[in-house]
KOLPA-723147 format. One record per residue (C-alpha): residue number from 1; residue in one letter; chain; x, y, z. Coordinates in pm, 1 decimal. Last residue first. Example, Ala and Ser with C-alpha at 12.3 -4.5 7.8 and 13.67 -1.06 7.14 Angstrom:
! KOLPA-723147
 num residuo cadena        x        y        z
   2       S      A   1367.0   -106.0    714.0
   1       A      A   1230.0   -450.0    780.0
END
This chain:
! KOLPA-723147
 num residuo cadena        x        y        z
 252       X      A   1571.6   5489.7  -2353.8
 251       X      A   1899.9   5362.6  -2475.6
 250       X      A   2019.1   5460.4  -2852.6
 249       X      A   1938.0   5229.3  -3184.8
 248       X      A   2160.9   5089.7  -3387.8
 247       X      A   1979.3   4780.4  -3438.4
 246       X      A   2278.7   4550.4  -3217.5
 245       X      A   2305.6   4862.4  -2980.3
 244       X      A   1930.7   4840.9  -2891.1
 243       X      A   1949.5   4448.7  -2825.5
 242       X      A   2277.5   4480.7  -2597.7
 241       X      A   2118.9   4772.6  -2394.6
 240       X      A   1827.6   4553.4  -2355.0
 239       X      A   2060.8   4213.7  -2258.5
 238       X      A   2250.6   4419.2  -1991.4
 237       X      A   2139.7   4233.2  -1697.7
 236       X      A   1909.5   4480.6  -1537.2
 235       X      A   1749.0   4574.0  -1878.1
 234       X      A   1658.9   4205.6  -1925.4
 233       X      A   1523.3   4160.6  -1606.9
 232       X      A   1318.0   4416.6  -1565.8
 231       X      A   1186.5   4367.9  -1928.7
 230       X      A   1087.5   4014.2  -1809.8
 229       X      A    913.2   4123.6  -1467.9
 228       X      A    693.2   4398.5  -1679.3
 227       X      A    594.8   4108.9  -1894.3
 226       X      A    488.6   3892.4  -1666.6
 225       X      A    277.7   4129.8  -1477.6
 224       X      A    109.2   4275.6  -1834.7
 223       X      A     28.5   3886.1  -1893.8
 222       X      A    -95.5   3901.4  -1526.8
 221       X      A   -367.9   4163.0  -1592.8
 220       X      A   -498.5   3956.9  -1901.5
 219       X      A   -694.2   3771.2  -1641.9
 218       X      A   -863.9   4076.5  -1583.0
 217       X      A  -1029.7   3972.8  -1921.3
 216       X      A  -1235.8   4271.4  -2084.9
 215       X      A   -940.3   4482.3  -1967.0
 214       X      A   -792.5   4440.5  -2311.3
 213       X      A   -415.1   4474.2  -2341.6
 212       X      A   -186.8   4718.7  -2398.6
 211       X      A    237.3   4667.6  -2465.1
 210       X      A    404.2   5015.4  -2448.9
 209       X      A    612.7   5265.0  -2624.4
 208       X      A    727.0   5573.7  -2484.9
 207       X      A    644.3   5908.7  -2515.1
 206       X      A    856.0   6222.1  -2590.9
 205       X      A    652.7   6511.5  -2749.1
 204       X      A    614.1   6760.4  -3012.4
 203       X      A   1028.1   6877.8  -2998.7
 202       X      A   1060.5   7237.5  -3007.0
 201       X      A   1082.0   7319.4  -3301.5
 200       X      A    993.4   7247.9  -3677.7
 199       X      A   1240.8   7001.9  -3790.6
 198       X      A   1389.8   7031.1  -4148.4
 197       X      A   1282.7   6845.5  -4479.7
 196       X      A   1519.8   6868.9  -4772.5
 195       X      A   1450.9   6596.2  -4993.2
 194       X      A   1748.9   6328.7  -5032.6
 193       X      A   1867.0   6294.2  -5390.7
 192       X      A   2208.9   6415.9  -5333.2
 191       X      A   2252.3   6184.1  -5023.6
 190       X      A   2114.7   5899.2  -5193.3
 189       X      A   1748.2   5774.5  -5040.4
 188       X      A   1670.5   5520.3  -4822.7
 187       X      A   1847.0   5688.3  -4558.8
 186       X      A   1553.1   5914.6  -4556.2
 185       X      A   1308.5   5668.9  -4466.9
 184       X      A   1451.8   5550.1  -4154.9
 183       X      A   1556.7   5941.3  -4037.7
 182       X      A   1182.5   6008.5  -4040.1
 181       X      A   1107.4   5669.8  -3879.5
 180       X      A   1370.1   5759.5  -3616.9
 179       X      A   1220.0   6101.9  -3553.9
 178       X      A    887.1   6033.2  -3492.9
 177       X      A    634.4   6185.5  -3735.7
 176       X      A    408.6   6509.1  -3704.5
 175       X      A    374.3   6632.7  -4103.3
 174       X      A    379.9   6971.1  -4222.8
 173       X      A    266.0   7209.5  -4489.2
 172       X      A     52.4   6849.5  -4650.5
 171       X      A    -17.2   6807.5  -5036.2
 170       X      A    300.8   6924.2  -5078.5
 169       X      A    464.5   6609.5  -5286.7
 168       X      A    719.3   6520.1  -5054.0
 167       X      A    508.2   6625.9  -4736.7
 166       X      A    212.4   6358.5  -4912.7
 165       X      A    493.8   6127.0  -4928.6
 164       X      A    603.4   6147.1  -4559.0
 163       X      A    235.0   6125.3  -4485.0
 162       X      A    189.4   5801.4  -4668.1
 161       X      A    490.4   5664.0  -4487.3
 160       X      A    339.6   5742.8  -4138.5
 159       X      A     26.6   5528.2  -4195.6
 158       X      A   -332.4   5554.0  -4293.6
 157       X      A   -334.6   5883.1  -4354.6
 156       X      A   -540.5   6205.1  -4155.3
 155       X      A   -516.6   6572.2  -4271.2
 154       X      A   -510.0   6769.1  -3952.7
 153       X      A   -614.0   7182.8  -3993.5
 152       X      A   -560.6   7292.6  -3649.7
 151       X      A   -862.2   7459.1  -3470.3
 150       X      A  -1001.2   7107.2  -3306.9
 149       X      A   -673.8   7094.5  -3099.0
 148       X      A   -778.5   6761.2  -2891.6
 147       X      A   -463.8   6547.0  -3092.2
 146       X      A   -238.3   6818.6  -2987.1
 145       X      A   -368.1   6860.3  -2646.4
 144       X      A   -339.0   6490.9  -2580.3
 143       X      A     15.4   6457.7  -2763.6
 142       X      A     79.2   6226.5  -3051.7
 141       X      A   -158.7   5929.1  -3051.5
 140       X      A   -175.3   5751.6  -3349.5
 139       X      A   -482.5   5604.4  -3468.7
 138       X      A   -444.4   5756.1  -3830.9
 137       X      A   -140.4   5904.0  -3875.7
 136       X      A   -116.0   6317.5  -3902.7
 135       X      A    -14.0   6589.8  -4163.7
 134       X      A    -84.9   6898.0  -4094.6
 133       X      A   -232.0   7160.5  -4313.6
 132       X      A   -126.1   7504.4  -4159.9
 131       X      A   -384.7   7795.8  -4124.0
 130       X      A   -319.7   7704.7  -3714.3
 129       X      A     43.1   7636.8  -3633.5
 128       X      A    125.5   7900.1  -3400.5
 127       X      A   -169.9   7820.8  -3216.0
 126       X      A      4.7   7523.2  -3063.4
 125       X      A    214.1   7720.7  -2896.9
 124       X      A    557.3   7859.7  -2885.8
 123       X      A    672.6   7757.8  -3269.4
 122       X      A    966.5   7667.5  -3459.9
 121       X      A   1043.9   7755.3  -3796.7
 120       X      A    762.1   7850.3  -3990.9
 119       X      A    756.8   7999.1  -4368.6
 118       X      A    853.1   7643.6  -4488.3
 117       X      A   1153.3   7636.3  -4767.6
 116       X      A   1321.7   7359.4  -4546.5
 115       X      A   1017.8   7170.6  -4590.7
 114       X      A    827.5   7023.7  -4322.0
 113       X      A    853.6   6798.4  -4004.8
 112       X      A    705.4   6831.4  -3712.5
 111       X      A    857.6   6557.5  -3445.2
 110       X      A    763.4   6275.0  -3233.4
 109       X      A   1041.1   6158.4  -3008.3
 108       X      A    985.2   5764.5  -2906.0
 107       X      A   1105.8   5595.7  -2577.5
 106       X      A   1135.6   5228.2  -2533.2
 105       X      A   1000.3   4912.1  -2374.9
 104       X      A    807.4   5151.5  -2055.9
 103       X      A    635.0   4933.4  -1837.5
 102       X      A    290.8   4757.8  -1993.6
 101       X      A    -94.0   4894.2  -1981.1
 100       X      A   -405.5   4707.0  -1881.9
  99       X      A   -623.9   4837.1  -2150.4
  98       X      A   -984.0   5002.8  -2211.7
  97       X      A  -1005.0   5318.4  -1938.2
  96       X      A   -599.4   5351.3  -1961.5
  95       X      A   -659.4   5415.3  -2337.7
  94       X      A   -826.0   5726.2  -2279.0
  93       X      A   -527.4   5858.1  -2059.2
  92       X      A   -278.0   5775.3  -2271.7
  91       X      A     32.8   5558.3  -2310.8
  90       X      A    124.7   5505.6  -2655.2
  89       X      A    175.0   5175.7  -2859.4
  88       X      A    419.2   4952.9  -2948.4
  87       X      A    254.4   4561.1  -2945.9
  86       X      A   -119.1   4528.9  -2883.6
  85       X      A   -128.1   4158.1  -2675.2
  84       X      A   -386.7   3914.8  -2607.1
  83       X      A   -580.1   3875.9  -2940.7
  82       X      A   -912.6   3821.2  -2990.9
  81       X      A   -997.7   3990.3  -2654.3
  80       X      A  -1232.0   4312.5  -2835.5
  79       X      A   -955.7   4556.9  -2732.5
  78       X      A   -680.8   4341.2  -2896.6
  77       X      A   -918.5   4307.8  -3257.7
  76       X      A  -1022.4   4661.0  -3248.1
  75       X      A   -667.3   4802.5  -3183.8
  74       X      A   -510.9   4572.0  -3451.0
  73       X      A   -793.7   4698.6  -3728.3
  72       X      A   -707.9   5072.9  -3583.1
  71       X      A   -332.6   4969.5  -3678.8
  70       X      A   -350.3   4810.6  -3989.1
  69       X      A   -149.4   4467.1  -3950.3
  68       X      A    113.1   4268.3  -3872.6
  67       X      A     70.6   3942.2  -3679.7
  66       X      A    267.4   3829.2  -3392.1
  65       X      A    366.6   3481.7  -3212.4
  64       X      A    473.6   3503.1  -2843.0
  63       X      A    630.5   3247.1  -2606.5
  62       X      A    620.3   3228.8  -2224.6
  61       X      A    890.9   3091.0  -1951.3
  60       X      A    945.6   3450.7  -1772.2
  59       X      A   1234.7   3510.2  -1913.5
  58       X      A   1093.3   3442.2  -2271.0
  57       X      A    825.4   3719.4  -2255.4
  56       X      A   1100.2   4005.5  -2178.8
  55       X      A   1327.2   3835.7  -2500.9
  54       X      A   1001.5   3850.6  -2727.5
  53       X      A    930.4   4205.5  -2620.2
  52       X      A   1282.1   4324.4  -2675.6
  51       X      A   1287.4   4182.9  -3043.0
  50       X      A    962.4   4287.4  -3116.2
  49       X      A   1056.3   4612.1  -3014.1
  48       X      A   1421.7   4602.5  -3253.6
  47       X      A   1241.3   4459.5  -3560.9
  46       X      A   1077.4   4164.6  -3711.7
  45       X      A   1367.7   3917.1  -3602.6
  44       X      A   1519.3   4137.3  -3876.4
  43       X      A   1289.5   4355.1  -4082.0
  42       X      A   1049.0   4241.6  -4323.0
  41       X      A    758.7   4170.2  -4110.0
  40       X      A    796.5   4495.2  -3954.6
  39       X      A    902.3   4682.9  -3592.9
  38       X      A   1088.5   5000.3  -3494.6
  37       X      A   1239.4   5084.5  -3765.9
  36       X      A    958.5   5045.1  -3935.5
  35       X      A    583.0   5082.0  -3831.3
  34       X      A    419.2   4774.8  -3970.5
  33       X      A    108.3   4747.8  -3740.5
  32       X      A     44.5   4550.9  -3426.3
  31       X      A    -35.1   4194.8  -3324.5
  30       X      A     54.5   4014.5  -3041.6
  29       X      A   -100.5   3629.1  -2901.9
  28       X      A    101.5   3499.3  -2636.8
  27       X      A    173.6   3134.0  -2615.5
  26       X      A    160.0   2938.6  -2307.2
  25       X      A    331.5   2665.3  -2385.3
  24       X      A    616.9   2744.4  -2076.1
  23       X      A    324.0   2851.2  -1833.5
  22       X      A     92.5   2537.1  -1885.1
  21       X      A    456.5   2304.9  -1845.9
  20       X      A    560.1   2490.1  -1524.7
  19       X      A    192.7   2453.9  -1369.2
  18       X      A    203.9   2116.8  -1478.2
  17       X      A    562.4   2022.6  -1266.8
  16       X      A    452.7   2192.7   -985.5
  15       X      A    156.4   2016.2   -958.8
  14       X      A    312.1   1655.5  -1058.9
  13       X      A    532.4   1692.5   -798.1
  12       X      A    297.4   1812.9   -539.2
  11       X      A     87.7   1472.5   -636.2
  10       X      A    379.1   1258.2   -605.1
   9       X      A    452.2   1453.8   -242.5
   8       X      A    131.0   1370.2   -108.9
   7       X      A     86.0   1009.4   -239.3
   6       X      A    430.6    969.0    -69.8
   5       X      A    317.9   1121.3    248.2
   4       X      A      5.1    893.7    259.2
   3       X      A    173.9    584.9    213.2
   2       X      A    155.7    321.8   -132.8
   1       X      A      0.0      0.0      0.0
END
């Protein structure tokens, strides 16, 4: 007859040992838009956020899987519970109401951009740039009084790369674009052939990027847990710095 105690610590085993297995094949559903450099399909492990994401989610025994898509399609689908995870976006107030929201992965500058021949330089307030047509993404948020202004002239596009075009052909004044996308597209050009496009100061904003996901299941509060405990790890033991510097990109 098999004892008590052993019965006990067989079952305890076996416990421990399932909990490990559900949280190791737990696989966490992301999806998100193509916003190079910062993540694509056709980048390199799919980009230098994915990158950092995957690694955080891997310390704490879980695996991801992504899907690229357009952006208010991704919110709808994440918000709804269809997928667990929207990859790289902003931290607002609005969105706080809907989503359990991630530490910090990295920070972002978002920039006006127009042509060097622009009558406007920098600005002091946002009513410095009325009677302009401004070029904005759809979905993205850029700053909350910004995105509120109701007396600038915004002309929305579905991503960042069609309002970089409409700059290059002047069907915008301006555009609002971060930085490192900017610079992303540029260097896709020759130098001699590169459009000349200068920064209207000050800086827009600063924000950084996030992971959100749908308070419809308060379950989904521990994937933000996990997370947060993976990038804490990886940033304490070098392995975030290391990840940046292999992109070419600088630390938050």
């Amino acid at each position: 007859m098999v004892s008590k105690t052993f019965l006990g610590l067989t079952f305890l085993k076996l416990a421990i040992t399932t909990c490990a297995f559900s949280a190791e094949g737990k696989i966490i559903k992301m999806t998100t838009l193509n916003w190079e450099p910062y993540y694509g399909e056709n980048l390199k492990n799919q980009g230098v956020i994915t990158e950092l994401v995957n690694e955080s989610f891997k310390r704490v025994g879980l695996r991801t899987t992504i899907e690229f898509m357009p952006w208010q399609r991704a919110m709808i689908l994440v918000e709804s519970g269809q997928y667990d995870i929207l990859m790289g976006a902003y931290h607002t107030k609005d969105r706080e109401k809907k989503f359990f929201i991630s530490d910090p992965i990295y920070n972002v500058k978002i920039r006006i951009v127009a042509h060097k021949d622009s009558k406007i330089r920098n600005y002091k307030s946002l009513v410095d740039l009325k009677g302009f047509k401004i070029g904005v993404s759809q979905g993205f948020a850029n700053r909350e009084d910004f995105d509120k202004a109701d007396y600038l002239i915004k002309d929305v596009a579905k991503s960042p790369l069609l309002n970089i075009r409409k700059l290059l052909t002047r069907r915008v004044d301006m555009i609002v674009i971060s930085e490192e996308i900017l610079l992303h597209r540029l260097n896709k050009f020759k130098v001699r052939d590169r459009p000349p496009l200068v920064y209207i100061d000050p800086i827009l904003n600063e924000s950084s990027l996030h992971l959100l996901s749908s308070k419809v299941r308060k379950s989904n509060s521990r994937i933000i847990e996990d997370f947060n405990t993976g990038i804490r790890e990886i940033k304490k033991d070098g392995t975030y710095l290391a990840i940046l510097k292999k992109f070419g990109f600088r630390g938050i």
